[in-house]
Every structure is written in C-alpha cells, then in structure tokens.
N, C-alpha and C positions, 0 to 999 in steps of 0.2 A: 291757688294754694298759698296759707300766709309766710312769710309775711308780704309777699308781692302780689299775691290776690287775683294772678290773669291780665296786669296792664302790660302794657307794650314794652317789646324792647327797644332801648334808644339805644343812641351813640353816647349818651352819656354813659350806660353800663358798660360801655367797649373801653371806655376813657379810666375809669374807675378801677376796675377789674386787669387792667395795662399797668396801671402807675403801682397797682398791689403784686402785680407780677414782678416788676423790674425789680424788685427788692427781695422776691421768693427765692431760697437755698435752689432749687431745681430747673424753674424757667429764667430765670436772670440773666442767663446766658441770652435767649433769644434778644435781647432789648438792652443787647451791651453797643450796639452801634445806634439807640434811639435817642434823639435829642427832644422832643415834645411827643404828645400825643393830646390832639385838640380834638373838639364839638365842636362847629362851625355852626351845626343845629342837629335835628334829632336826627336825622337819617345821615351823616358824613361825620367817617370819621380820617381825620386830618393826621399819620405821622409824618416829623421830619426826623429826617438823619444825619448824623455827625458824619457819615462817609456812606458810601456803596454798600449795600448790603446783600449780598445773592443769597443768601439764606435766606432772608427775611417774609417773602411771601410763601413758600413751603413752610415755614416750623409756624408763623400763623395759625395755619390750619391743622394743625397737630394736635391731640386730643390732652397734650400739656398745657397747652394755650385756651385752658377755659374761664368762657365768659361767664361771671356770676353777677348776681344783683348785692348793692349795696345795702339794700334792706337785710339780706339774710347774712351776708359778713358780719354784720354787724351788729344782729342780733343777740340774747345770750345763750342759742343753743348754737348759734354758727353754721357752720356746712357740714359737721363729721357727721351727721347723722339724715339727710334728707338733700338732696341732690333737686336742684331748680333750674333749670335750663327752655331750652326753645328745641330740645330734640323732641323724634318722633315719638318718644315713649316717656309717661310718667309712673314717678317711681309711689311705690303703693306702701311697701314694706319689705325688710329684711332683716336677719341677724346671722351673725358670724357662724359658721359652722352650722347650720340649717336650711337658708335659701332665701330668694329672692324674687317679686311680681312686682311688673311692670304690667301698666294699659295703655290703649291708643292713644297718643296727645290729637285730639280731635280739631286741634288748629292748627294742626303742625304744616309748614309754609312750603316742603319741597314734594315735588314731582319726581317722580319716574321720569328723567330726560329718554329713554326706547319705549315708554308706549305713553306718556303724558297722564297717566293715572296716579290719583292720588297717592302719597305713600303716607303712613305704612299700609300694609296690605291687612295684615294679621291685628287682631284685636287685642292681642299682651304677648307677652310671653312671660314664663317663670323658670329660675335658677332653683335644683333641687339638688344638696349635699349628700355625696356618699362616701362612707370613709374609705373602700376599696377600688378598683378596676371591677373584680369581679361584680360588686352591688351595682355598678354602674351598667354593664354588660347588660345582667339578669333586668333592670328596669327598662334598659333599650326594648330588650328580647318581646318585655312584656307591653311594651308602646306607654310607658308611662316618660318616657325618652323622646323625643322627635329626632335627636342627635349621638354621636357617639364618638369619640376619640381614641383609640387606643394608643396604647404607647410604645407597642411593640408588632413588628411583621408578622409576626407567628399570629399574635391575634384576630389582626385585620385579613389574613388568607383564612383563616378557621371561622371568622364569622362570616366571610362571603361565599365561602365554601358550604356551609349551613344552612344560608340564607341567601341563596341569587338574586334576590328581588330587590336586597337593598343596592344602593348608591355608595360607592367609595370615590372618596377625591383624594388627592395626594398632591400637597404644594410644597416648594420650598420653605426652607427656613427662613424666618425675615432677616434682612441683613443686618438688625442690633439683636436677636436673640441668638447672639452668637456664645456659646458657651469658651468662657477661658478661666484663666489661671492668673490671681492679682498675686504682686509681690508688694512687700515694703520693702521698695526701693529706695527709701532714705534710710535702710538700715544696713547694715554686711549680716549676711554675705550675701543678701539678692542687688547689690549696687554693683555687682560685678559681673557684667555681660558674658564672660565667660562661662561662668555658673546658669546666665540666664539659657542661652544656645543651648548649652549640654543639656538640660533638663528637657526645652524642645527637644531637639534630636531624638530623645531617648524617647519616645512618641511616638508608635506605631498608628498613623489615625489611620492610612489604609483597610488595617485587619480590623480596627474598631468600624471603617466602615462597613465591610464587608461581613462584621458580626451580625449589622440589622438589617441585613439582608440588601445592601444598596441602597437603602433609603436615606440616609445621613449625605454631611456635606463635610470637608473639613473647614473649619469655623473661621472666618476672621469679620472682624464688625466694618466694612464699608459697603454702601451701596452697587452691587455690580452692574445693576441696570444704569446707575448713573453713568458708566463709563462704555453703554453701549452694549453691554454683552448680556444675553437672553439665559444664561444659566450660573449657580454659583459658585466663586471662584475655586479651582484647583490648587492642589498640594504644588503644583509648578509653577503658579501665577505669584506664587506667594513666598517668594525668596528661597535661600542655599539653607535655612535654620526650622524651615516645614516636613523635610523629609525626616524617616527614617535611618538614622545610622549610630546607631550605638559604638560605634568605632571611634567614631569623630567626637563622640559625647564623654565617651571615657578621656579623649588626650585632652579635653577643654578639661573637664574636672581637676584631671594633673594638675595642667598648667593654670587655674584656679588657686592650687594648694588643696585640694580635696580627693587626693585617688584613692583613699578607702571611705567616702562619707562626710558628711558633715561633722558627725563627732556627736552628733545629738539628735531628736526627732523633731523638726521644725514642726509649729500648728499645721492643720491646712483647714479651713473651718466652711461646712460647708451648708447651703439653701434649707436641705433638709434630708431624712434618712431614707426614704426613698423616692423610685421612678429615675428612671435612663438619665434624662438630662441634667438632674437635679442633685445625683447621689452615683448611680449606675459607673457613667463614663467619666466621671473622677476619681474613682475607687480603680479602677481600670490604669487611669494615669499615672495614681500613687503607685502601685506597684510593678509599673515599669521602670518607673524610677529607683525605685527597689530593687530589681531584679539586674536594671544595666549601671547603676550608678551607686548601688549602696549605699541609695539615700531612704532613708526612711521616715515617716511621714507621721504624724498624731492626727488622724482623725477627728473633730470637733463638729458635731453636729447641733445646730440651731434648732432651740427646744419649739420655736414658732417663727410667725414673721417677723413679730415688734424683735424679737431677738438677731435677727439676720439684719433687720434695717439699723438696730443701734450698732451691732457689729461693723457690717460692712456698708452700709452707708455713710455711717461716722464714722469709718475708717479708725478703727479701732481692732481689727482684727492683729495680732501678734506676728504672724513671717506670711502664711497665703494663705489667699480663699477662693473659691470656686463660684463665682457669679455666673447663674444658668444665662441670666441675661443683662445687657451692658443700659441700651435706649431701647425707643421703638424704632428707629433705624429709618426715618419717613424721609433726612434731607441728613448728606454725606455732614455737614457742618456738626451736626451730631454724635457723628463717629470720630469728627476732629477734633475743632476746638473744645466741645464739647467735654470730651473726654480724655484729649491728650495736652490742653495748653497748662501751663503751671497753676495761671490764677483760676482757672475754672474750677466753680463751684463742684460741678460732678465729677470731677477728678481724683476717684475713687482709689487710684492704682500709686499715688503719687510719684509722677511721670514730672519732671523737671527737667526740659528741652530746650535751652535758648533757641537751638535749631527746628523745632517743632512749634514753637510759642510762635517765629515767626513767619513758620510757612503755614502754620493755624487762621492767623492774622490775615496773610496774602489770602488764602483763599474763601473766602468769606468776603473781602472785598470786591474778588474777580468778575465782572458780568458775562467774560465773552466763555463760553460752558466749555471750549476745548482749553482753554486758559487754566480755567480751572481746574478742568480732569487734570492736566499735566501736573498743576503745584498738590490736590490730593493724592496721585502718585507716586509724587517726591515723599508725601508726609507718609504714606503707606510702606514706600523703601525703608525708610529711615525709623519707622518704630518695628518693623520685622525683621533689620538688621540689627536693632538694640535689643529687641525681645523686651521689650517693656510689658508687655502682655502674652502670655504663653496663651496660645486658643488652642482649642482640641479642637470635637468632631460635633455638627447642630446637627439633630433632627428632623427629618421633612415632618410637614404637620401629615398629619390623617386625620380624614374625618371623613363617618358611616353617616348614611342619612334616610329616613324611615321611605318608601319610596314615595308616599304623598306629599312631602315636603320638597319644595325647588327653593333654589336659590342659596341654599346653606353650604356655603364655600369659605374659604379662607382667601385672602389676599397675598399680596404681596407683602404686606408691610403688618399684616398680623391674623394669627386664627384667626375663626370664630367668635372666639368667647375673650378675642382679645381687647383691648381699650382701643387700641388701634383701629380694629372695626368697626365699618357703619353697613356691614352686612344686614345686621336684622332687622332695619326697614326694610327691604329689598325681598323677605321672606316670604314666600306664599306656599298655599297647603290648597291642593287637589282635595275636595269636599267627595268626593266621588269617586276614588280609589278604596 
C-alpha cells in the first residue's frame, strides 16, 4: 500500500513515530519521563529515562501509542484519511456516516498464543451505519449484523427472549469510560468545593442504578483491577460525597451562599442528544439538581463530534459538560497524571492541585505496585474529597452475538467496537451452523 509499498517495519519507524509523539496534545504525557529514544539497528529499539517510569511499558502498548511510517506523515495527504500499520487487518475504504471494510493482512506477524494458529481467523470484516437502535436491531434480526449492542436491559431481555439461540455477554464498564461531570473550576462558583459536594450528594446513582435494571456501575475513572479487586468500585469505596443525601446538599449550598439557587442557569453542554450514557443519565443528573438544589441547568447539545472536541477538548465549554468518557483507562497513570496533574495536556476539567501534581508525579515513578496503589489512593481520596469531577453512573457493555460467531466479547479495558480492542483478530464464524 503507497506510499510504504509492503517494506518492513523497523525500529527506525518506532524512533520516528516516538519523537512525533512526545510533542502530540494527547500522547505527550506518556514520554514526559523520556530522555532519548535510539536505533541501535533495525530490529532495537533503545529508550532511556530521565527517572523511573511504571507507567511506561503499559501506556506503550496502548492503542494511543501508534506506530506510523514516516513516508505517510509526511506525505501530502497524511494519515486522516488511510490508516498503515502492521495490524491484522487492512483498511480498504470508508466514509463518515456510512461504513467501513477492512481485509486479511495476509502477513500479519501474530499467533493465536491457545492454539498457535494463524490470526486473523476471518477474511474482513465491515462497519455498517444505522441512524437508530431499532435499524440496527431489524439488520441483526435479518443476519446482515454478526453483532449487536443494545443500550438498554429491556432490549437485550426482549431479544433473547425472541430469540434463545443468540449469545449475550455482559462486561463491565472500562474503568476510563467513566461518565462524569466537568466543572470550570478556575471560574466561581465551581472553585468552591462546597458547591462542588452538594451537587454530588444531590445524586441518587443507586436508583439510576437500579433504573437499568442492575447493569450500571457508579462511575469513578481508576483502574479497580489494578488495586486487586475483581469488580467495580462502590458507592462506599468512593468517599462521604458519593452517597445520596440531599440533606447534607442543601446545608452545603447555604453555606456556599446559594440556598435558593445559583441565580441563573449555568451551561451544561453535552456529547450528544441521545442514548443513556451520552444524553440519558445527565438529563437524569440535571434534574436532581433541580429538584434538591434549585439549580437549574441550560442544556447544550453538541450538533456533532468536531463540535464536542472543540468544545470540550479545548476546553472551552462555559460552567460544565458531560464527558461520556475520560481515557481508555488501560494503566491507572492515565486516570492520574493524565488527567488530574496541572501541566497535563488532557486536563480537560482544569483541576489545579499542588497536592495532586505531586502525588501524580510520585506515582508514576513508583516501581514496587503496592507503593504505588497506596499513593493512587491517596490521589483518589484527595480528588473525591475536592469533587473535582462529579461522576455519575457507567453502563455495563452488552453485546448480542449471531450464534455462529465466537469470540465477539468485550474486554476489560474496551467493547467490541472499541479502539481499545484487539478482539477482532481473535474472531471466528462456525461455517456450519
């Protein structure tokens, strides 16, 4: 494929693709403790570090950390439009609200480590747009679908209800598609922790749990598996400012200076206008606030995505916004520095911590892992004592699956159809079902 034509990948693409990264608004973070990155020759590649880095071989291998060739950077059509890599699948075509085919990269270099068989298994696969749930449904039904998502309990008991034969999996939320609540915290009145608590408090996520029928989580963005623990975090695990208590929300607002209100209807600007986690459970949040706090909210919905990324990527949203999701949540450093140190780039929420910048700092340098948990801890007390980030309630994924298709699961650390996954080499279809 040009402009790289099929030659090898070296370590000088590693080299290349590293020094373009270190300077990127997104990935910079990973390559803030990088002092070089050498070729020694084509197969080694050489970093050294200014200090300790325990993040550093996790976020690696993070689907942020992509390696490109220097021929196609550099080109004058660039990379927005044609994706060149060493994965299992190449890309054929796509366009925006229509869909997308990928075919076998017929040299692709990994194995199946449980049965040593080549991957990928499957000969393409293709992405097809639908503008609703229900178009999406009706193409499952009719097997033009291998896959299915719903977004709601009700649905996925009524299709297997309908249909026994299919496959439902149900995983957790990943631990960065945490849905919460940004403030502009360098403005009044969200610079006032007071304000910020009451607004939590006033947050029933229980009964929002308990709306989607138990499938939900209450949200906070850290890895729980990193700390050991097989499910995700509770409403108890998560500080005195996660519960429920409109009682305690109203005496903060008092003592705030706000017991009837703001005085006005702050923005809150949000991903998009529909679907649960997007639009649903913040429509949900507003008017609790509303209802315990006589705060009252302006709704701002994002006419697309370039509209939500200049918004709130650039941080340019006017009082809060509703980020369905933070990272991909693959290495705790992520959920930290990442996103709560001062200078970091993706520090969307403008979170300004001397106390957090430098327990950011400590642990990223920490190698020994219980060292670590303990100063991630401290930084997890310490921004859900500030309320620097209000979270709600995350979604478990679902996902239906046709029954001749195996292996179509979600992870840990993302759906399906997430960037996060390298599910769909691992794909194979019963020919004979």
């Amino acid at each position: 494929m040009p402009p790289v034509n099929g030659r090898a990948f070296t370590a000088e693409d590693v080299v290349y693709a590293v020094n373009a990264l270190k300077k990127a608004p997104i990935q910079s973070f990973i390559y803030r403790d990088v002092d070089k990155v050498e070729a020694p020759d084509s197969k080694t590649v050489r970093i050294t570090l200014k200090q300790p880095a325990a993040y550093l071989e996790n976020l690696l291998s993070t689907p942020y950390n992509l390696i490109f060739p220097r021929e196609q950077a550099e080109s004058p059509e660039g990379m927005a439009k044609r994706p060149i890599g060493t994965g299992a699948f190449i890309f054929q075509d796509g366009q925006s609200r229509q869909g997308y085919t990928f075919t076998k990269n017929p040299d692709y270099w990994r194995k199946d480590p449980r049965t040593g068989k080549q991957l990928p298994y499957v000969d393409g696969f293709k992405g097809i747009y639908f503008a609703d749930d229900a178009s999406r449904l009706a193409a499952f039904r009719d097997k033009q679908l291998d896959g299915f998502s719903p977004n709601e309990k009700t649905v996925l008991v009524d299709v297997m209800n309908r249909n026994p034969e299919y496959v439902a999996v149900i995983t957790p939320p990943p631990p960065g598609y945490q849905p919460s609540i940004a403030l502009r915290l360098d403005k009044e009145p969200w610079s006032d922790v007071r304000l910020r608590r009451a607004m939590s408090l006033a947050i029933d996520r229980t009964s929002i749990v308990e709306s989607y029928g138990g499938l939900a989580q209450p949200a906070y963005s850290q890895d729980w598996s990193y700390f050991g623990h097989e499910k995700p975090w509770t409403i108890s695990q998560l500080g005195p400012y996660m519960k429920f208590d409109p009682a305690q929300a109203k005496q903060l607002m008092s003592a705030a200076g706000f017991p009837n209100g703001l005085g006005r209807k702050p923005s809150l600007t949000l991903f998009s206008g529909t679907g649960p986690q997007n639009y649903d459970i913040a429509v949900v949040v507003a008017d609790s606030w509303r209802r315990h706090l006589n705060l009252e909210t302006e709704l701002k919905i994002s006419q697309d995505q370039a509209t939500w990324n200049r918004t709130f990527y650039g941080k340019a949203y006017e009082d809060l916004a509703a980020p369905p999701y933070l990272t991909l949540g693959a290495e705790p450093d992520e959920m930290s520095y990442s996103l709560l140190h001062s200078k970091a780039p993706s520090n969307y929420t403008y979170v300004n911590d001397p106390i957090l910048d430098e327990l950011c700092i400590k642990q990223g340098n920490a190698l020994d892992v219980n060292e670590r948990r303990t100063i991630l801890k401290q930084i997890m007390d310490r921004d859900l004592d500030q309320m620097y980030r209000i979270f709600m309630v995350a979604l478990n994924n679902m996902l239906i699956r046709q029954p001749y298709v195996y292996n179509y699961v979600g992870t840990l650390y993302g759906s399906m159809n997430s960037i996060a996954s390298q599910a769909t080499q691992h794909i194979w279809l019963d020919q004979q079902a």
